[in-house]
N, C-alpha and C positions, 0 to 999 in steps of 0.2 A: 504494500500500500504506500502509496507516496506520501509527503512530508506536509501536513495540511499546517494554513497560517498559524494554528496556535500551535502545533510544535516547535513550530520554528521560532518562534518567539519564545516558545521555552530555550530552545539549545541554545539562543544567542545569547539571551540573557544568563545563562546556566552561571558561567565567570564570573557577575559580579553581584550575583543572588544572594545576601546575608545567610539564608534561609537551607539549613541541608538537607531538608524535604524537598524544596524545588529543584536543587542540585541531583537528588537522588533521582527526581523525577525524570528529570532532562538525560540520566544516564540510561533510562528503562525503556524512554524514547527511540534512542540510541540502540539500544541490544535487541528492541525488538523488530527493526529494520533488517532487512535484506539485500542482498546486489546490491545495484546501484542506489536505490535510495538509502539504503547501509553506508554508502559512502558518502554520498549528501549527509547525511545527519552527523559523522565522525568530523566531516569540513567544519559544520557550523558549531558543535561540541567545542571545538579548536579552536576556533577562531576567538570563542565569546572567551576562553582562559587566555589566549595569547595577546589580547588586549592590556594584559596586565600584568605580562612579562616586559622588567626592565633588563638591560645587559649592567653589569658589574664591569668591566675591564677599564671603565676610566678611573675606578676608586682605586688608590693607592693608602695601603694598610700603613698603620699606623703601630709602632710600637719598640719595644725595647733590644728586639734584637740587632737594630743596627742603628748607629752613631747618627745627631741630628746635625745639619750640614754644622751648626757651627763648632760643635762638637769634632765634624770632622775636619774641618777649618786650620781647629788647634793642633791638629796630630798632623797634620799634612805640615804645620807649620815648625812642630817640632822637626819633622822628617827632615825639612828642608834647613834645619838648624845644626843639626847635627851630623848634616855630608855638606856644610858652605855649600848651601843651596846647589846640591848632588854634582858639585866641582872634583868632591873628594869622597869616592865612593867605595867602602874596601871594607873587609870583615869584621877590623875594629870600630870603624864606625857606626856600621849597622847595628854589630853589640851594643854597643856601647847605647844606641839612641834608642835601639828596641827596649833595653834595659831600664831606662832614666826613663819613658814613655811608651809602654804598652801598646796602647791605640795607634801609635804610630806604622802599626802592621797592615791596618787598613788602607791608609794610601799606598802602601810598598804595596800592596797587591792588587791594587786598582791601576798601580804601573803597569805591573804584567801581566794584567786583566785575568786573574784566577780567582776563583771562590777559596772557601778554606778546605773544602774537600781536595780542591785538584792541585792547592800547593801542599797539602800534606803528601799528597802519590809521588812530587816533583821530590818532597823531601826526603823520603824513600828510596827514590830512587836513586839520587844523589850520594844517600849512607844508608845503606841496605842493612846497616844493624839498631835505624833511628825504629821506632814504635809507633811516632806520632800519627796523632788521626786528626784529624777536623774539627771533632768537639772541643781537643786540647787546644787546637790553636785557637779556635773561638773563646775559650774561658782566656787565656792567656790577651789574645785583646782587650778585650770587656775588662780586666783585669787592672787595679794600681800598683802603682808602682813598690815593690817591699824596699823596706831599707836595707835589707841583707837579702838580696837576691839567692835563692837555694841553690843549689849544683844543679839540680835536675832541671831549674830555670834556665839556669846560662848554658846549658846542653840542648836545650830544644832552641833556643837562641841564636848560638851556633850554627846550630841547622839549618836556621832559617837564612841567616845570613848566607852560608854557603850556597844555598839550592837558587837563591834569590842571583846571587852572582854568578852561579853557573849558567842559569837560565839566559840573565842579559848580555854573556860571553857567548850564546849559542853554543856551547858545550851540551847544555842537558835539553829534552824533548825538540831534538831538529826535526823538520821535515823530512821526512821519509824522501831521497830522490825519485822514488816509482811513482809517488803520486805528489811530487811537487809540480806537476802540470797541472791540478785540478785544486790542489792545497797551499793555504800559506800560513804562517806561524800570527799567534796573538801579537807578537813583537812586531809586527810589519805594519808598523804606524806611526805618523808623524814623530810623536815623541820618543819612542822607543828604536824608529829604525836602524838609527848608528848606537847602539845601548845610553849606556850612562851620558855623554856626548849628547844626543837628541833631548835627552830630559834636561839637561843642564843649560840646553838651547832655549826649551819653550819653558823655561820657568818665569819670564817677560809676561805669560798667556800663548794663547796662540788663535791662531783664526777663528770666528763664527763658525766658520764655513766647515773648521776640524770638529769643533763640539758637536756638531748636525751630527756628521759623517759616524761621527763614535755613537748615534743615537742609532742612526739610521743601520749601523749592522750588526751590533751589540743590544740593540734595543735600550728605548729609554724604560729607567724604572724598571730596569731587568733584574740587577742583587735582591732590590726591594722586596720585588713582583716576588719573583723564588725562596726569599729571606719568609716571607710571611703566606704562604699557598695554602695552607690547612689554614691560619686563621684568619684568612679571607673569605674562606665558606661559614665560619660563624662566624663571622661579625656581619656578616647580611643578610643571616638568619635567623642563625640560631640566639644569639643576644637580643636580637626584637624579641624574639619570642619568650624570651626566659623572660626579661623587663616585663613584658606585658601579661605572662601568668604572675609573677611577683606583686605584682601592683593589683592584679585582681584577688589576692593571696588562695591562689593555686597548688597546690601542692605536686610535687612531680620529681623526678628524678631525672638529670640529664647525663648525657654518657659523657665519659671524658674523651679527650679528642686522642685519636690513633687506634690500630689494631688493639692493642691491650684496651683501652678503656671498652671500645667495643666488647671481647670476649668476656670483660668482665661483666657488663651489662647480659649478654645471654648467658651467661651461667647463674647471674645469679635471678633473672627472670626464667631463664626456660626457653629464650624466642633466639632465633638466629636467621640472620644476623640481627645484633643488638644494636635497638634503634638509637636515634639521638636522644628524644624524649618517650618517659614511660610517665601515662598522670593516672591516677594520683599513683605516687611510690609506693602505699600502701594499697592491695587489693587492687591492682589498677584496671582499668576501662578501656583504654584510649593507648594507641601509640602514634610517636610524630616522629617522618624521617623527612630531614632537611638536605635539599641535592640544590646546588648552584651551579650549571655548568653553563661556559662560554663558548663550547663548540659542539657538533652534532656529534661526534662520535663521544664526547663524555657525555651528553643528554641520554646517547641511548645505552649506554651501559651503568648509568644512573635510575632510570629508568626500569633498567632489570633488577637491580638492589632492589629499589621500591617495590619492583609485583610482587620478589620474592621474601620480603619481609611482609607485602599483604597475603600472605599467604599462609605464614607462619602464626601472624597474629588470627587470624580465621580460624586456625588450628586450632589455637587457645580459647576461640568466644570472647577477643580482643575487638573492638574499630582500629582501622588503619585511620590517618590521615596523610597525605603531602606537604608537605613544603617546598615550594621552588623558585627559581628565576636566572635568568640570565638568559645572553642572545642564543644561545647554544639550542634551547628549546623552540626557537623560531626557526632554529636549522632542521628539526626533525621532529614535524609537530605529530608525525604517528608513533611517534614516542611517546611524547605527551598528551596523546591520547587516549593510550595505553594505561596509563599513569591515573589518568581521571578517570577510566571506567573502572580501574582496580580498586580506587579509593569509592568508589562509589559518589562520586563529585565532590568529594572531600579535598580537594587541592587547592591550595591556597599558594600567595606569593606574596612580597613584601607588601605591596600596597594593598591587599587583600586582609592581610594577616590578623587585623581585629575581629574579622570575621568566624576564627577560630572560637572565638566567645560562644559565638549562638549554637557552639556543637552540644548538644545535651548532655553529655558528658562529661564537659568543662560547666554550664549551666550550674550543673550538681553541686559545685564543688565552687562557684563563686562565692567567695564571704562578703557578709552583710556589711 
């Protein structure tokens, strides 16, 4: 049977319906369709949610794991104190300024455009009997300076110093000749191209036109972007939503963020995978899984978590609910169609997300 006007006006409006009776309705609409008019009603299902998908990629997170410019200002500034403005660049120097200023490791490796993982592998490589990882060298930035610097400091120090110098000698990680047709090293830029020499050139500045270029194939906001990837999906989700049970005094339990917090959350519920939010924590009713993606292939393996966490809670004589947003969803809207029919029109998205209130099961549990 084809799609008569007040269906249609259910499935449009289904997205920005308070109401999850009429949401439930518009999904029953939906399921009881066929062929082509099955596919008409999945269109307008979509459409009425994707109205209220925003993208996240221009928000830039916010937080403690990396230095705020002036913060990085002062270490850049040490850095350049302590080699006469990288005139005089050699082992003891490097100790010597790593040592007096910690943070100073941040601009040494924005020289040679590495994260802390990938100069910890340089520094291994460099002394195959060092140990360091990534996490040390990150605490060791973040880090003040001791007045008695321990042995194990000035050893990883060392290290740093060394692998840093080998690097800008082209000693350690060359290009491969096989694929130096197709490849070329992080040092292959303005300031780095002749080593220490290039940097000691552009410490005047250097062109507009260099800062672009460094944007444009490094990406702007890329340490950031990377630095903060898990808590960029809560904080444009999951933090709405925790503030806004809190403030209604909701009671609920939220997963903590990674594998472990997850596993802990299904063992000690029972549901797997273990959602973001379980409400209430005691006897619960209700579960919420919050998925943000910015591209179609994370929407639809976001997507799949969701059914199969609706799945799991059905098991139990749980509600599932959604949480979503981002453009990623616009890229694969029979994903997120998917998504809405599992939740039974239960998806909600940041501008949506007060919405959550009118679910009955939060209703319950509003305080007076």
């Amino acid at each position: 049977m084809a799609l008569s006007d007040s269906e249609e006006r259910i499935l449009r409006a289904a997205g920005s319906d308070p109401s999850p009776v009429a949401r439930l309705q518009a999904v029953g609409v939906t399921l009881a369709k066929h062929g082509e008019d099955a596919e008409a009603s999945r269109d307008l299902l979509t459409q009425g949610y994707l109205t209220h998908v925003s993208p996240s990629f221009h928000l830039v997170p916010r937080g403690d794991s990396m230095f705020a410019e002036d913060a990085f200002d002062e270490a850049y500034a040490a850095l350049a104190a302590g080699t006469e403005n990288f005139a005089h660049v050699d082992e003891a120097s490097l100790k010597a300024t790593l040592l007096e200023c910690p943070a100073a490791l941040a601009p040494l490796r924005m020289i040679l455009g590495l994260t802390h993982n990938e100069l910890a592998v340089a520094i291994r490589l460099h002394d195959p009997e060092s140990n360091v990882a990534g996490g040390s060298l990150k605490s060791l930035e973040r880090s003040a300076s001791p007045e008695r610097p321990t042995a194990k400091r000035q050893r990883i120090v060392g290290s740093i110093a060394g692998a840093v110098l080998a690097m800008m000698n082209r000693d350690l990680l060359p290009v491969p000749p096989r694929v130096a047709m197709y490849f070329h090293s992080k040092l292959d830029k303005r300031d780095t191209l002749s080593g220490w020499q290039s940097v000691c050139d552009h410490t005047g500045g250097v062109a507009y036109s260099t800062l672009l270029f460094q944007r444009y194939v490094g990406g702007v906001w890329r340490q950031v972007q990377d630095a903060y990837s898990e808590v960029k999906g809560d904080a444009v989700l999951e933090i709405p939503l925790q503030d806004l049970l809190d403030t209604r005094g909701v009671p609920y339990h939220r997963t903590r963020r990674g594998a472990a917090g997850a596993a802990e959350t299904a063992a000690r519920f029972g549901l797997k995978p273990g959602p973001d939010f379980i409400i209430p924590d005691d006897s619960p009713t209700l579960v919420v899984e919050s998925k943000v993606a910015e591209d179609g292939g994370t929407a639809r393996d976001k997507a799949a978590r969701i059914r199969t966490l609706v799945t799991a809670a059905n098991e139990r004589g749980l509600r599932a609910c959604a949480l979503i947003d981002g453009k990623g969803w616009t890229e694969r809207p029979a994903a997120l169609c998917d998504v809405v029919l599992a939740t039974q029109g239960r998806t909600y998205t940041l501008s949506t997300i007060e919405q959550i209130l009118e679910l009955p099961e939060i209703q319950a549990l509003i305080a007076d």
